[in-house]
C-alpha positions as CSV (number, residue, x, y, z in Angstrom):
1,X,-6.1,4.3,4.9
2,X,-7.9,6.6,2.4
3,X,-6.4,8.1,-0.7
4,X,-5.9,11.2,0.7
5,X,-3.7,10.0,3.5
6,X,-2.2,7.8,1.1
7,X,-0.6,10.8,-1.5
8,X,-0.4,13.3,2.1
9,X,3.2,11.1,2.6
10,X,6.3,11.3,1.2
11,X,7.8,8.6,-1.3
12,X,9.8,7.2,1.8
13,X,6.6,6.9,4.1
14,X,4.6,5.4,1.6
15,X,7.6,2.6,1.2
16,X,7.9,2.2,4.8
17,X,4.1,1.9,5.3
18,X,3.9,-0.3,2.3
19,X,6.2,-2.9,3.8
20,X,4.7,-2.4,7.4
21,X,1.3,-3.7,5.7
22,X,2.8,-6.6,3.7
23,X,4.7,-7.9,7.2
24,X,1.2,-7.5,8.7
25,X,-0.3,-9.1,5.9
26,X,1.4,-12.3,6.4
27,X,1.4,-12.2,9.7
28,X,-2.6,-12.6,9.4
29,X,-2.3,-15.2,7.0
30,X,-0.5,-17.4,9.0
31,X,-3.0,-16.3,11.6
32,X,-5.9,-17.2,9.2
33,X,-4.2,-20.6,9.0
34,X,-3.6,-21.3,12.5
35,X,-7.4,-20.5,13.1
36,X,-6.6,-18.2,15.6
37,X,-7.6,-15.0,13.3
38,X,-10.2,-12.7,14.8
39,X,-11.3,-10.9,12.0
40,X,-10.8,-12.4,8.7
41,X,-12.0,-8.7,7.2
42,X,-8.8,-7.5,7.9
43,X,-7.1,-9.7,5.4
44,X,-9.4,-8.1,2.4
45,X,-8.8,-4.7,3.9
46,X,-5.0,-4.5,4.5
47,X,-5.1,-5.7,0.5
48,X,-7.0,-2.9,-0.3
49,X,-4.5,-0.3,1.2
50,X,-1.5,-2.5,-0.5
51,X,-3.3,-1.8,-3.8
52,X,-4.0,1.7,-2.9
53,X,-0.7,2.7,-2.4
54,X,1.0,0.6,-5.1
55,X,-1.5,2.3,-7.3
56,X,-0.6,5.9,-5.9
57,X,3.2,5.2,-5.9
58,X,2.9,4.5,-9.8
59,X,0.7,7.4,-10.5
60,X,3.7,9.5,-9.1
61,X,6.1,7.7,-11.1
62,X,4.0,7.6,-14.4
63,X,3.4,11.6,-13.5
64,X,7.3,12.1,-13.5
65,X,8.1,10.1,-16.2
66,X,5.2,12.7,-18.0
67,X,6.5,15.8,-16.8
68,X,10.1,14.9,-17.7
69,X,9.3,14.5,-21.8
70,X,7.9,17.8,-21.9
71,X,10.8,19.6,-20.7
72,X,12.8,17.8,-23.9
């Protein structure tokens, strides 16, 4: 998921997508350790997209927390 999609969603979609990947995240670690994964790029690329939107989700809150000292 790019960047673009990423800020595209509302606070509640990124949330909901954010736990959706996490729940697939383990889900492909236990994979991983079964040895029944297919493509162990996956792992490295759902973590990428965690980080993405935990990074977007605090630019928004950071932004907020900005935009509500100036109006003091």
């Amino acid at each position: 998921m790019k960047a673009s999609e990423i800020r595209a969603l509302s606070p509640e979609e990124r949330k909901k997508k954010l736990e959706e990947l996490r729940m697939e995240l383990i889900r492909l670690k236990l994979q991983a350790a079964t040895g029944v994964l297919d493509n162990p790029g996956k792992i490295r690329a759902i973590k990428r997209t965690i980080a993405r939107i935990l990074t977007i989700m605090r630019e928004e809150e950071l932004k907020s927390l900005k935009e509500g000292k100036k109006k003091k």
